[in-house]
Biopython code that builds the backbone (N, CA, C, O; Angstrom):
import numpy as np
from Bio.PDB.StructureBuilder import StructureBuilder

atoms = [
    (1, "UNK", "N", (121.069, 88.214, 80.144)),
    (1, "UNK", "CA", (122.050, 89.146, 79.624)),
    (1, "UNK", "C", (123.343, 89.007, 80.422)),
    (1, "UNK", "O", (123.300, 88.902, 81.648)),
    (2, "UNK", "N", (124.605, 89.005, 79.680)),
    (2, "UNK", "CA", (125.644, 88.789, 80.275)),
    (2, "UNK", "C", (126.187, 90.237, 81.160)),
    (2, "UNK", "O", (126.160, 91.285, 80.515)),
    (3, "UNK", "N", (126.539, 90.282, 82.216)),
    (3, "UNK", "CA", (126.663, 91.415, 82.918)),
    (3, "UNK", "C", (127.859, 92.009, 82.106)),
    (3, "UNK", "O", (128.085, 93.219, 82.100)),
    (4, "UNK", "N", (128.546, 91.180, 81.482)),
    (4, "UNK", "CA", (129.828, 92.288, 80.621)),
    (4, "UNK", "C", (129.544, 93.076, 79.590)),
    (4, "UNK", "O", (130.159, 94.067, 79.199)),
    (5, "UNK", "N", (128.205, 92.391, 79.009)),
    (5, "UNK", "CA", (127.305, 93.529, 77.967)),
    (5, "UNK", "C", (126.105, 94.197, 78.300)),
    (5, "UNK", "O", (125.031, 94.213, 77.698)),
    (6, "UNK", "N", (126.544, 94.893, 79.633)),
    (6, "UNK", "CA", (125.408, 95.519, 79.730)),
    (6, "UNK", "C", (126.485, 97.292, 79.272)),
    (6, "UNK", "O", (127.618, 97.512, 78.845)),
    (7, "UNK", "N", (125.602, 97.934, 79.579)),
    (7, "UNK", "CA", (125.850, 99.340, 78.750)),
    (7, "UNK", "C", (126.695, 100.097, 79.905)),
    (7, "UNK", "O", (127.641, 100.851, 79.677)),
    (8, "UNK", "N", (126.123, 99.724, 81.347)),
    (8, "UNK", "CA", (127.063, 100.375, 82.361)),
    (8, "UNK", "C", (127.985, 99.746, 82.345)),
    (8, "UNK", "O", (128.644, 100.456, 83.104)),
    (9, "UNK", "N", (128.761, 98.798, 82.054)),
    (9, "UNK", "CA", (129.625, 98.216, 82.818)),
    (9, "UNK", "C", (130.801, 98.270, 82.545)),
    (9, "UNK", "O", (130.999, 97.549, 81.567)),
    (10, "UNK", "N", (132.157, 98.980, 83.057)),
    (10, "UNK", "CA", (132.962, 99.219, 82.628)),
    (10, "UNK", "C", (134.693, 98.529, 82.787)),
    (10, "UNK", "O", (135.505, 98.601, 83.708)),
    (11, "UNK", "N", (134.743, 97.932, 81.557)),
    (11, "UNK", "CA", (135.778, 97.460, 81.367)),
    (11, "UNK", "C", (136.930, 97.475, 82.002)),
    (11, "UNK", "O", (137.410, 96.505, 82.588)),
    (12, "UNK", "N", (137.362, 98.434, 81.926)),
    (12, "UNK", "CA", (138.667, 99.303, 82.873)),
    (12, "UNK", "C", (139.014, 98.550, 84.296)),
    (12, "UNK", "O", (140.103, 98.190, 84.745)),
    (13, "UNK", "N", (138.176, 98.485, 84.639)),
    (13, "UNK", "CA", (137.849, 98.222, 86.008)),
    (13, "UNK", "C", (137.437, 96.802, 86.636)),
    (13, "UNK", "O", (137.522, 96.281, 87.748)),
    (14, "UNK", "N", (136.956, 96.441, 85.387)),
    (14, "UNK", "CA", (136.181, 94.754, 85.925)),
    (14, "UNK", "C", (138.045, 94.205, 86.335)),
    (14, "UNK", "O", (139.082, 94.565, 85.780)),
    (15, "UNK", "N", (137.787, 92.980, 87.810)),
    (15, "UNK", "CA", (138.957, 92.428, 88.049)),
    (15, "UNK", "C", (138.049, 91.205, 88.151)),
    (15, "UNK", "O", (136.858, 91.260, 88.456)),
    (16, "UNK", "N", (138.851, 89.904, 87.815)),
    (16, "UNK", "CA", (138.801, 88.418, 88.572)),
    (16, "UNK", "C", (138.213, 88.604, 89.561)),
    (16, "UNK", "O", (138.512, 89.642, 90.150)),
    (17, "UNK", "N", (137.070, 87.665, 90.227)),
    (17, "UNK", "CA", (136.686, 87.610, 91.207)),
    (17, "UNK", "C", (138.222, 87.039, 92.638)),
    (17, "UNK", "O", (138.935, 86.037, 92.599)),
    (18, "UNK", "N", (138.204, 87.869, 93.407)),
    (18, "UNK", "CA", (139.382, 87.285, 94.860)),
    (18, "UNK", "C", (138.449, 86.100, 95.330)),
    (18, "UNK", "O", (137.251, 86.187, 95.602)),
    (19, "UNK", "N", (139.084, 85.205, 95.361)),
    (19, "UNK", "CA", (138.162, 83.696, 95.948)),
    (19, "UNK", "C", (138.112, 83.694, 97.678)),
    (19, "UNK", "O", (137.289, 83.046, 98.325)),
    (20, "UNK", "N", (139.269, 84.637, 98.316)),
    (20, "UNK", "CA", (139.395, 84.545, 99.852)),
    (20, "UNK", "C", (138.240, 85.786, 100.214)),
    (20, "UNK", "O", (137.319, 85.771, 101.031)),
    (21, "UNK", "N", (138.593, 86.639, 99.457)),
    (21, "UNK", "CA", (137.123, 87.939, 99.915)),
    (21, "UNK", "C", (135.757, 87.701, 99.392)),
    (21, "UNK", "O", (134.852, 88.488, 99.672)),
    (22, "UNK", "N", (135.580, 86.774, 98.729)),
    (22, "UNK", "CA", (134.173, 86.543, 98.039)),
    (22, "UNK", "C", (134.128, 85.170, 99.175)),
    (22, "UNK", "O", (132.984, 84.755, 99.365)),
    (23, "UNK", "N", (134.916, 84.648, 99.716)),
    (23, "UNK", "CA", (134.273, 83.531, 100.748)),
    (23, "UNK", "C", (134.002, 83.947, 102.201)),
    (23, "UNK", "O", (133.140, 83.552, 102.986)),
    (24, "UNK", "N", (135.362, 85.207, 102.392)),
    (24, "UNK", "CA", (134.617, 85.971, 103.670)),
    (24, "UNK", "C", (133.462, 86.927, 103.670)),
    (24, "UNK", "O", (132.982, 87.218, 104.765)),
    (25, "UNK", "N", (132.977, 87.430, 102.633)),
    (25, "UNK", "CA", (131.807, 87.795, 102.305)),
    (25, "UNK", "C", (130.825, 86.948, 102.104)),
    (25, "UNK", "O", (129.733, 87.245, 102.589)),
    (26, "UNK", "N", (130.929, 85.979, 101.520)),
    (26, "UNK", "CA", (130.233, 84.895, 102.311)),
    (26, "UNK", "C", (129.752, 84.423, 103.153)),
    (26, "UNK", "O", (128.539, 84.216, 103.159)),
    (27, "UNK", "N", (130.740, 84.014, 104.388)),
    (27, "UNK", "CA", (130.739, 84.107, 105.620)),
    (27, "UNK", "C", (130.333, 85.086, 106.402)),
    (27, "UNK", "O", (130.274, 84.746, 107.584)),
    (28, "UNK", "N", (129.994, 86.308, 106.156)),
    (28, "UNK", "CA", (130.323, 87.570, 107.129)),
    (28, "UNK", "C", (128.400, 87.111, 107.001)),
    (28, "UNK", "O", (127.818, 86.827, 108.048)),
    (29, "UNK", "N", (127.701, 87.098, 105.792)),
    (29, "UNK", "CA", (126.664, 86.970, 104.822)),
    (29, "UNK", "C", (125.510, 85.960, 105.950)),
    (29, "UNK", "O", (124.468, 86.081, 106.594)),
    (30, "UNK", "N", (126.339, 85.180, 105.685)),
    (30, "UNK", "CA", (126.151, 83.919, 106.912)),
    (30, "UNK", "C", (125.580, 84.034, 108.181)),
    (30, "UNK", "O", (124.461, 83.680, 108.553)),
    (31, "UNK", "N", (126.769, 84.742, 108.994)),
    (31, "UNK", "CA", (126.575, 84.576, 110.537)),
    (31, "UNK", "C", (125.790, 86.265, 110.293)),
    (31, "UNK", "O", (125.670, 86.547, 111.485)),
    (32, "UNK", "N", (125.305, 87.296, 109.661)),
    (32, "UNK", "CA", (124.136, 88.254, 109.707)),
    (32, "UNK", "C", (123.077, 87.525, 109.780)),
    (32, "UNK", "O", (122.434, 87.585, 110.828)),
    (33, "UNK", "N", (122.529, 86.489, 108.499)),
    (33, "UNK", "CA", (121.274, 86.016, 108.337)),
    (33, "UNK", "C", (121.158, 85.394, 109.828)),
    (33, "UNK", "O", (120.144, 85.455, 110.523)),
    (34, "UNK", "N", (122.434, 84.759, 110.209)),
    (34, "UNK", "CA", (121.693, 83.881, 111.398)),
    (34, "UNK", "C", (121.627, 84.532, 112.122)),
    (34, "UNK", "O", (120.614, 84.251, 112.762)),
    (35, "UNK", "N", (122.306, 85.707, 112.698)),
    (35, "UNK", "CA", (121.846, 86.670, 114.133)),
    (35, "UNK", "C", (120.994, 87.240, 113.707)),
    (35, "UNK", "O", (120.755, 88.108, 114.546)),
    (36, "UNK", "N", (120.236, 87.354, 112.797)),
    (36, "UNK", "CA", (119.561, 88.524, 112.631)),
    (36, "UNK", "C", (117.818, 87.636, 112.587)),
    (36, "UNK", "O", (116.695, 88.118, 112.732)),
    (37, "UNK", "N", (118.243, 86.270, 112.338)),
    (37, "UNK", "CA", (117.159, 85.251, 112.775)),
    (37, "UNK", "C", (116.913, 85.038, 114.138)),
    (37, "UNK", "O", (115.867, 85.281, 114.739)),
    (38, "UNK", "N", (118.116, 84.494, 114.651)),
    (38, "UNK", "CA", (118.113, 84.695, 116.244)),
    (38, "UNK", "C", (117.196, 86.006, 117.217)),
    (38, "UNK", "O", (116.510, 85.904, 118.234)),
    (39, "UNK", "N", (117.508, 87.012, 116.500)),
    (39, "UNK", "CA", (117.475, 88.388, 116.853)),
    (39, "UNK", "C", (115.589, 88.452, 116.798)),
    (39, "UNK", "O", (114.867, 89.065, 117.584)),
    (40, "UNK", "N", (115.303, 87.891, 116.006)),
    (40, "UNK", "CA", (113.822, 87.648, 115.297)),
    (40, "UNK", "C", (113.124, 86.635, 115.905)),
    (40, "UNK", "O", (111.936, 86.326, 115.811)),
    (41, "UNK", "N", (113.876, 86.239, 116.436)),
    (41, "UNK", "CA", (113.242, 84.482, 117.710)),
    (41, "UNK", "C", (112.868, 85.586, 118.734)),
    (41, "UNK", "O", (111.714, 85.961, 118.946)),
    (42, "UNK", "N", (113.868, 86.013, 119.280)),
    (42, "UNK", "CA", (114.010, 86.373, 120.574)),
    (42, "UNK", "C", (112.997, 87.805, 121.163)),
    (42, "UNK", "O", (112.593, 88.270, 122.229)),
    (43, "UNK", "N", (112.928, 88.105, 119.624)),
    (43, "UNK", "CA", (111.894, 89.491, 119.602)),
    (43, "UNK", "C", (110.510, 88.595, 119.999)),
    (43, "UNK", "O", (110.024, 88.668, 121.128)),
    (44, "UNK", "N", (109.829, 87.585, 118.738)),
    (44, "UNK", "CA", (108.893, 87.253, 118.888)),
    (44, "UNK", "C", (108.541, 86.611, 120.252)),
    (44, "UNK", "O", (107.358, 86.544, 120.586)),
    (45, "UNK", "N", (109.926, 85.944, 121.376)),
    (45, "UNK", "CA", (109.000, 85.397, 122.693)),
    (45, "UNK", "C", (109.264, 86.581, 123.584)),
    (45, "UNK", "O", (108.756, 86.486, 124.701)),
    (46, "UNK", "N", (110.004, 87.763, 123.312)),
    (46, "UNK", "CA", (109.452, 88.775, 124.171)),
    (46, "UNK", "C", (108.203, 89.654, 123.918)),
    (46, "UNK", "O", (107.712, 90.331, 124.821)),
    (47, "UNK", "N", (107.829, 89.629, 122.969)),
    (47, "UNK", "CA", (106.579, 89.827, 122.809)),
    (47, "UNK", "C", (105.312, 89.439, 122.786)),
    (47, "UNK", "O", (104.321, 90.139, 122.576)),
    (48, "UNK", "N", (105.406, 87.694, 123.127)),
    (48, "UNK", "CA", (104.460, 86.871, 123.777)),
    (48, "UNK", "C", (104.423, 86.775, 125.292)),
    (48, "UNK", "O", (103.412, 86.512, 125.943)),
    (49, "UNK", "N", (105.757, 87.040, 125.834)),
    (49, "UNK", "CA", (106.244, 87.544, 126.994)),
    (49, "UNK", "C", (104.869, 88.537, 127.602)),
    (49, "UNK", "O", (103.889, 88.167, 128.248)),
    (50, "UNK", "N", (105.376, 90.399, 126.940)),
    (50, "UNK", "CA", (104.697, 90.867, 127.057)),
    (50, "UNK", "C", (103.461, 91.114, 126.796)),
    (50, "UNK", "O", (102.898, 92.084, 127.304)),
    (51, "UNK", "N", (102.828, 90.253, 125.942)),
    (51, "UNK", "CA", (101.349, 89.855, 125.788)),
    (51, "UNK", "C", (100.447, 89.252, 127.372)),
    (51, "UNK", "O", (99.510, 89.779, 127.971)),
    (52, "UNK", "N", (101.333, 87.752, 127.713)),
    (52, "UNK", "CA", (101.253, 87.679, 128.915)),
    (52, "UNK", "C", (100.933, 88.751, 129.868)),
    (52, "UNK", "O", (99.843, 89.117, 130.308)),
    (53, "UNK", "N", (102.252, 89.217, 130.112)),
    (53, "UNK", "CA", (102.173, 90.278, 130.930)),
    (53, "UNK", "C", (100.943, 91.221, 131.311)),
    (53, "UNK", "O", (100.579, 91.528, 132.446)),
    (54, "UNK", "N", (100.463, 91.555, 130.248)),
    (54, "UNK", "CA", (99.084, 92.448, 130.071)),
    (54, "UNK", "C", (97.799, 91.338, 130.256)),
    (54, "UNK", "O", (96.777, 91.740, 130.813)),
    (55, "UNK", "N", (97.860, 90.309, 129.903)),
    (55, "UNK", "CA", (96.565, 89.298, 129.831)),
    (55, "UNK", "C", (96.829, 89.064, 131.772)),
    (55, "UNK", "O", (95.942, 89.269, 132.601)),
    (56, "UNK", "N", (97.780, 88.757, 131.988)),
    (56, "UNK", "CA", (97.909, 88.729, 133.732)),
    (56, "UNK", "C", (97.666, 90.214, 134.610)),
    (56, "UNK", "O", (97.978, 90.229, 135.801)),
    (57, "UNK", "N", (97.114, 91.414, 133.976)),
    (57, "UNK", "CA", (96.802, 92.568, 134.570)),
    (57, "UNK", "C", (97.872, 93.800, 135.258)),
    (57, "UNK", "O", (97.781, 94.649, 136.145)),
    (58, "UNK", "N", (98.952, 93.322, 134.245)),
    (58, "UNK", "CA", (100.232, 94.420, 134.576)),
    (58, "UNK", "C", (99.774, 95.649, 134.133)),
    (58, "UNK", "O", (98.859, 95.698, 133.311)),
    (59, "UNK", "N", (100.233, 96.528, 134.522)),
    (59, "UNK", "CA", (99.953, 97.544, 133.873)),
    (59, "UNK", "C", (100.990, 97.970, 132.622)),
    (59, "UNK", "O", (101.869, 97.191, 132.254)),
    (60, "UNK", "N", (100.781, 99.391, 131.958)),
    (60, "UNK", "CA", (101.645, 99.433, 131.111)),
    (60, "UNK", "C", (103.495, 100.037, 131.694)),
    (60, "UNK", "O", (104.658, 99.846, 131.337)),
    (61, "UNK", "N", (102.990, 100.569, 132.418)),
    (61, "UNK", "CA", (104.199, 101.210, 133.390)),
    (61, "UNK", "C", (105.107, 100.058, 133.836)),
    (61, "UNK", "O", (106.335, 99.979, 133.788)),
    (62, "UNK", "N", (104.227, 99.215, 134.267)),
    (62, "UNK", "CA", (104.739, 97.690, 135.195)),
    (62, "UNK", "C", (106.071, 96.753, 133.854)),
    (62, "UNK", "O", (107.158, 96.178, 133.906)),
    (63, "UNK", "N", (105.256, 97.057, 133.045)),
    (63, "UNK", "CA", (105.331, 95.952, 131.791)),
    (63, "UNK", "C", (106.614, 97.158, 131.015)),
    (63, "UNK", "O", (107.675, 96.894, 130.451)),
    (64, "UNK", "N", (106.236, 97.922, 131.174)),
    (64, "UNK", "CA", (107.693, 98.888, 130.950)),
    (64, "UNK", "C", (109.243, 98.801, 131.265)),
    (64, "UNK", "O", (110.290, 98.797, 130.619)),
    (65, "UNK", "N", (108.872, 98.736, 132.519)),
    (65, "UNK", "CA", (110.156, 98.620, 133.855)),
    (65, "UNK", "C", (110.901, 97.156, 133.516)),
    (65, "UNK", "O", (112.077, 97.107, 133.155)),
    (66, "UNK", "N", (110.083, 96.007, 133.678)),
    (66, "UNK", "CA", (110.202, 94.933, 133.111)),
    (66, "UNK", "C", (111.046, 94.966, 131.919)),
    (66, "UNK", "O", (112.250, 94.871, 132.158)),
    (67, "UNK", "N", (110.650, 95.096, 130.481)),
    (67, "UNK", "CA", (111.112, 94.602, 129.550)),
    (67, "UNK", "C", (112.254, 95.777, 129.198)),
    (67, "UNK", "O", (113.332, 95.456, 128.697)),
    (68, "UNK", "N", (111.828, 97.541, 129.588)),
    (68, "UNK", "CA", (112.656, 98.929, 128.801)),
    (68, "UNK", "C", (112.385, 99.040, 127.857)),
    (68, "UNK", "O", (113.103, 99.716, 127.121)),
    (69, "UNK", "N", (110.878, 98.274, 127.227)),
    (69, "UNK", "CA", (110.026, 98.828, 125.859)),
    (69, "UNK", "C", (109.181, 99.796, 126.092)),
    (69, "UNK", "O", (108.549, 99.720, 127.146)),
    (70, "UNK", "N", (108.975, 100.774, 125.331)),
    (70, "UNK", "CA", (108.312, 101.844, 125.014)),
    (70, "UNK", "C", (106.691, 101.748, 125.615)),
    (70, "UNK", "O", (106.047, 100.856, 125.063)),
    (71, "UNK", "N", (106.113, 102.351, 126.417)),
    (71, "UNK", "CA", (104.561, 102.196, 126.037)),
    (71, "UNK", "C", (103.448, 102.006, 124.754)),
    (71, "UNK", "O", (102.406, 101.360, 124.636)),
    (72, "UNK", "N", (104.288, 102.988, 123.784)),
    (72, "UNK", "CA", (103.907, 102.997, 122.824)),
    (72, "UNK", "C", (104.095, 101.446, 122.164)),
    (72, "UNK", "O", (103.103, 100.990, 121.596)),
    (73, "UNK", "N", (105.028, 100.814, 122.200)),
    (73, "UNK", "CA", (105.043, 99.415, 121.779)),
    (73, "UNK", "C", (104.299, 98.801, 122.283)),
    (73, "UNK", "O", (103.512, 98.090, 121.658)),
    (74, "UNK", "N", (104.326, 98.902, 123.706)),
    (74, "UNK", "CA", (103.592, 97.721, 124.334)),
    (74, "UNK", "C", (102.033, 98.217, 123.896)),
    (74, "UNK", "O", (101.196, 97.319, 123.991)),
    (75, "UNK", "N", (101.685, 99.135, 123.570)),
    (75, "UNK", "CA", (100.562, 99.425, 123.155)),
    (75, "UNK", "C", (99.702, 98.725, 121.814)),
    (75, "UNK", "O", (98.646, 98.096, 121.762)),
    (76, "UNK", "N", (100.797, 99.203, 120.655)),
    (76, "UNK", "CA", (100.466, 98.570, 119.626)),
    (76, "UNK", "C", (100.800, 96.499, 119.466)),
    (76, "UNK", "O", (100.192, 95.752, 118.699)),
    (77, "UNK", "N", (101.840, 96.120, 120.391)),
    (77, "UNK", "CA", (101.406, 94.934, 120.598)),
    (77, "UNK", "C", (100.123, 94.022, 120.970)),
    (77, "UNK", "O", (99.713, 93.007, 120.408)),
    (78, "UNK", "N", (99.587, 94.758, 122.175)),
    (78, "UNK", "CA", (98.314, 94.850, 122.634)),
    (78, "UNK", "C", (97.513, 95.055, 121.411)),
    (78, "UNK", "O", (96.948, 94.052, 120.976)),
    (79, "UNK", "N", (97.379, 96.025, 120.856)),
    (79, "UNK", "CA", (95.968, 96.475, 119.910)),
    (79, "UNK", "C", (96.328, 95.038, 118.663)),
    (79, "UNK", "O", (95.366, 94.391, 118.252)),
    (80, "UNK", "N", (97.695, 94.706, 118.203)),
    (80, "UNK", "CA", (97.547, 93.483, 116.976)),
    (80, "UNK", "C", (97.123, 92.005, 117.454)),
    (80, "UNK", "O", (96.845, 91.068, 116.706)),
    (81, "UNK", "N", (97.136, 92.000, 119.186)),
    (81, "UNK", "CA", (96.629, 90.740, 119.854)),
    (81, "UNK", "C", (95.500, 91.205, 120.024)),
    (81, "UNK", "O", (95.191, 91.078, 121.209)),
    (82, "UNK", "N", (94.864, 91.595, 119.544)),
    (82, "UNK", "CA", (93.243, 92.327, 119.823)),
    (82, "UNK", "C", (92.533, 91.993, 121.180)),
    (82, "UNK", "O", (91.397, 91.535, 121.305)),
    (83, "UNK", "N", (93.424, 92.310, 122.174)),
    (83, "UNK", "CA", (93.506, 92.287, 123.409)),
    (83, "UNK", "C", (91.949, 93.351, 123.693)),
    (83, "UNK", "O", (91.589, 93.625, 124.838)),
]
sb = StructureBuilder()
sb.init_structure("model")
sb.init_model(0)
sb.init_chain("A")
sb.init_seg("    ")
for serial, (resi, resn, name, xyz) in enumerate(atoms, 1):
    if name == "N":
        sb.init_residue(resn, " ", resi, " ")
    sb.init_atom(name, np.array(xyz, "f"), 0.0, 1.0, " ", f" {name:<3s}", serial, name[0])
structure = sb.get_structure()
């Protein structure tokens, strides 16, 4: 279905796509997915990190101070490594 015949869509208002704001939206689009991949690396080896941590006999307090994650995290990390 063509988006100009749909029932919401109102005429008045539709403009030309801007080719410089639809490429920095683009771009902006871009460097999110990749930090937000990055962001998703960096989670997963601190949390093999703190897996370690606990398999080497830290405590949870210890393993706290260390990373400034929650007990409660480091908890449920622990319980999905079926530590």
């Amino acid at each position: 279905m063509d988006p100009i015949d749909r029932p919401d869509f109102n005429r008045s208002r539709y403009r030309e796509p801007n080719p410089e704001l639809m490429a920095q939206a683009r771009g902006q689009a871009a460097l999110f997915r990749s930090a937000q991949k990055a962001a998703n690396d960096e989670k997963a080896r601190l949390n093999g990190l703190i897996i370690e941590l606990y398999e080497a006999g830290h405590s949870y307090r210890q393993i706290r101070e260390a990373t400034g994650m929650s007990i409660q995290y480091i908890q449920l990390l622990v319980a999905k490594a079926g530590i």
